[in-house]
C-alpha positions, -999 to 999 in steps of 0.1 A, spaced: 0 0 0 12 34 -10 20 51 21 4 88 8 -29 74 5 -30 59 41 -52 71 72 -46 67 105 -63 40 115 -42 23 83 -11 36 100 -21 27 137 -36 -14 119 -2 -13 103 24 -6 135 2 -27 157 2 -52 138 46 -57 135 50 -49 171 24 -80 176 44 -101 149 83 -86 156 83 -78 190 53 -106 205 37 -76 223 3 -90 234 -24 -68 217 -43 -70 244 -20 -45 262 -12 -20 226 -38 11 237 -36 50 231 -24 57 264 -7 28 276 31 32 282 53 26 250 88 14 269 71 -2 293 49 -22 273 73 -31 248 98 -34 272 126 -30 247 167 -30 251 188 -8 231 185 -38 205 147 -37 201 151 -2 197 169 -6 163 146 -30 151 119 -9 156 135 19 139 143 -7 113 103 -18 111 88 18 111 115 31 79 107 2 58 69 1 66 62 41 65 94 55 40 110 78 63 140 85 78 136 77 120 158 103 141 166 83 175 159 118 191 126 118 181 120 89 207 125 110 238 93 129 237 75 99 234 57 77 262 24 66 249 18 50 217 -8 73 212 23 99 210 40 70 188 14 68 164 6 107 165 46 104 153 43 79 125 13 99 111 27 131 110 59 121 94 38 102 72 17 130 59 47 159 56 64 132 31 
């Protein structure tokens, strides 16, 4: 899928669904305001994969600075989507 013609709730469908499959979050716990570290509970490690996953599903360049602001995927999505859309 072309990554200009997606919506958020494409983009939100499409990150949930590789932390579930690359990571083995449990959807169950994936909501707007949960905690992003501490759900994923990710190591330095993780951290580059997920870099890895968001460039080659979305098409943009991932600053690791970016990641301090956010906490909540809500803030990680809001992210994804905004980087998205100024492509």
């Amino acid at each position: 899928m072309d990554t200009q013609q997606m919506n958020t709730t494409e983009v939100i469908n499409r990150i949930n669904g590789f932390l579930v499959a690359e990571f083995e979050v449990d959807e169950e716990k994936i909501s707007p305001e949960a905690d992003l570290k501490e759900t994923l509970d990710l190591d330095s490690l993780d951290y580059v994969d997920l870099v890895v996953e968001i460039e080659s599903n979305f098409g943009f360049k991932v600053n690791p600075e970016d990641f301090t602001n956010i906490s909540t995927f809500q803030q990680f999505y809001d992210y994804v989507i905004e980087k998205v859309e100024s492509k």
